[in-house]
C-alpha positions as CSV (number, residue, x, y, z in Angstrom):
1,X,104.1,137.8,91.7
2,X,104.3,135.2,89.5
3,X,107.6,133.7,90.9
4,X,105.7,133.6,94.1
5,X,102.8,131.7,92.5
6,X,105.2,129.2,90.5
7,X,107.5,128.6,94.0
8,X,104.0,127.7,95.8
9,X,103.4,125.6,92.9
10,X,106.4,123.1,92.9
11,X,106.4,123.0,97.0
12,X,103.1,121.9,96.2
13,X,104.1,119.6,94.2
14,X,106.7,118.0,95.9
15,X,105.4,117.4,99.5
16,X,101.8,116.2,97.6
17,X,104.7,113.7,96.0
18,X,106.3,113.0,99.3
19,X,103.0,112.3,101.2
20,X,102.2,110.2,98.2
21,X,105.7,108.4,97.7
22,X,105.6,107.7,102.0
23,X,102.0,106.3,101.5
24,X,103.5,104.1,98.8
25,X,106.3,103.0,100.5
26,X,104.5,101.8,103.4
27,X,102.0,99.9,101.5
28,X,104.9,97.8,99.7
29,X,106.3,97.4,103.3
30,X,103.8,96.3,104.6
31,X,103.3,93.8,101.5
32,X,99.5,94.3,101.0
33,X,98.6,94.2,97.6
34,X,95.5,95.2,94.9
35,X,95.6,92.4,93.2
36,X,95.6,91.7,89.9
37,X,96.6,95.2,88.4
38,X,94.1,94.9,85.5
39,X,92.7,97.6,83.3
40,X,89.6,97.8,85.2
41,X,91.4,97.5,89.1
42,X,93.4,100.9,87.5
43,X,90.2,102.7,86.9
44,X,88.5,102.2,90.3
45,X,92.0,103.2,92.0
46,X,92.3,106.4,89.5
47,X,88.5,106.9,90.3
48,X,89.0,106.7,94.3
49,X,92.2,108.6,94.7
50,X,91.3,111.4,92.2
51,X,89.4,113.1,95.3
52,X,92.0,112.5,97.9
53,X,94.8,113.9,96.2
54,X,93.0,116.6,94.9
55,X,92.6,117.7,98.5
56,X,95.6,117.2,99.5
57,X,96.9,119.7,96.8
58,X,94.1,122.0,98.2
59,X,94.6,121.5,102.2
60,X,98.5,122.1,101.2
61,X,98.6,125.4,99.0
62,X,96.0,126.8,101.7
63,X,98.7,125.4,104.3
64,X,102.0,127.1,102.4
65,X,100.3,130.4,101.6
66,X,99.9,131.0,105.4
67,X,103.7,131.2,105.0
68,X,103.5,130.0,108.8
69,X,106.0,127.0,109.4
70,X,103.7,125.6,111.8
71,X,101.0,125.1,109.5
72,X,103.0,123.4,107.1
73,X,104.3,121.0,109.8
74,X,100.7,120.7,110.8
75,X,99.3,119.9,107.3
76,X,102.3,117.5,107.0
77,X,101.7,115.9,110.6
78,X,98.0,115.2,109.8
79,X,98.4,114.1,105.9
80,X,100.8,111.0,107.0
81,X,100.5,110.0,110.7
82,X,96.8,109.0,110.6
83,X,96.9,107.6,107.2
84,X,99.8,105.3,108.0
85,X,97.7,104.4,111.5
86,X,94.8,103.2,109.4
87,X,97.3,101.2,106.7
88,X,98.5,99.4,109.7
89,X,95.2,99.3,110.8
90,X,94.0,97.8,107.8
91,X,97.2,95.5,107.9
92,X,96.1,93.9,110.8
93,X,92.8,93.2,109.7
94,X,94.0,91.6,107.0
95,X,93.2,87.8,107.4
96,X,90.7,88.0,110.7
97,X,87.4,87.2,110.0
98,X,84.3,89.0,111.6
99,X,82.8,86.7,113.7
100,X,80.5,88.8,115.8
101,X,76.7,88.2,115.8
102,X,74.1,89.6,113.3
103,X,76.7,90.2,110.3
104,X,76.8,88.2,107.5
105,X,79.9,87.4,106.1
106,X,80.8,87.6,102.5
107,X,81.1,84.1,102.4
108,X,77.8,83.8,103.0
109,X,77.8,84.8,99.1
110,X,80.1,82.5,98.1
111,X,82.6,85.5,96.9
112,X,86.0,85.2,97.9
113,X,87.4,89.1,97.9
114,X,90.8,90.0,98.0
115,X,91.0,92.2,101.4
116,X,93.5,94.2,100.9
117,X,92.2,94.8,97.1
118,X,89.4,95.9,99.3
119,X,90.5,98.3,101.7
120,X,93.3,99.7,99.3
121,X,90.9,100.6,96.7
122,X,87.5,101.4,98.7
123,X,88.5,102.2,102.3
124,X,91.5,103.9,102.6
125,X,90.7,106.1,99.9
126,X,87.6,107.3,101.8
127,X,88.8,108.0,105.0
128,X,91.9,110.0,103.6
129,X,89.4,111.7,101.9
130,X,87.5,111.9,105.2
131,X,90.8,113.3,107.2
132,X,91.6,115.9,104.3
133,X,88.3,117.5,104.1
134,X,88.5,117.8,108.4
135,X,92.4,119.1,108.0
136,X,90.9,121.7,105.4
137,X,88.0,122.7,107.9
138,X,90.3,123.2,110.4
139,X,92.9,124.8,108.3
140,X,90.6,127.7,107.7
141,X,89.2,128.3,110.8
142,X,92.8,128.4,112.3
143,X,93.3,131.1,109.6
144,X,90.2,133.0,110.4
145,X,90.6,133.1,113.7
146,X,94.1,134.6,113.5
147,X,93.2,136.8,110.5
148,X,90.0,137.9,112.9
149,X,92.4,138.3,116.3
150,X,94.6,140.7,114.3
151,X,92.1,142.8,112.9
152,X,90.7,143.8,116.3
């Protein structure tokens, strides 16, 4: 029992790490940045991703205790691709400027923020957040259903 519960652990642990490391990787290849990596800029990232990761520990142990390969792939599928659609996504926003009626710039404020500071620290962390709490949803109610279709 407890070998079982310390084996879920580390695989835990290491495809939390991969998804993490890939998300990384991207963002250096992409070269977008945080800025300045000051005490304070550390903080709001710790503060932003605390959520995220912590449900993507959760929406992956409920994923490996299925002990179904094809929710793992799934979990795995959904953690990464749309993620790394919205960094390139954010990539390419990088630089444009809204120009469309009825919104007010942030030059309007005479602010110059770094984008990618931005969208690293406020944005992304969100919607992953967003996208974990849906895979989680959907996680279980694959799980129901299957535990429900069984027991009739």
């Amino acid at each position: 029992m407890k070998g079982e519960l310390r084996s879920t652990r580390m695989k835990v642990l290491i495809q939390v790490t991969i998804v993490v490391f890939l998300h990384l990787i991207i963002i250096y290849l992409l070269g977008m940045k945080t800025g300045k990596l000051e005490v304070e800029v550390v903080k709001q990232m710790f503060i932003m991703y605390a959520a995220p990761i912590i449900l993507l520990n959760v929406s992956c142990k409920i994923a490996l205790k299925t002990e179904k390969l094809r929710y793992n792939i799934s979990w795995l599928v959904i953690s990464i691709v749309p993620s790394m659609r919205i960094l390139f996504y954010l990539k390419e926003l990088q630089g444009k400027e809204s120009s469309g009626s009825g919104v007010v710039g942030l030059s309007f404020f005479d602010i110059k923020p770094d984008f990618d500071q931005i969208s690293l620290i406020y944005f992304f962390p969100i919607i992953y957040l967003g996208i974990q709490l849906v895979l989680i949803f959907l996680l279980l109610i694959m799980i129901v259903t299957k535990e429900k279709s069984i027991a009739d």
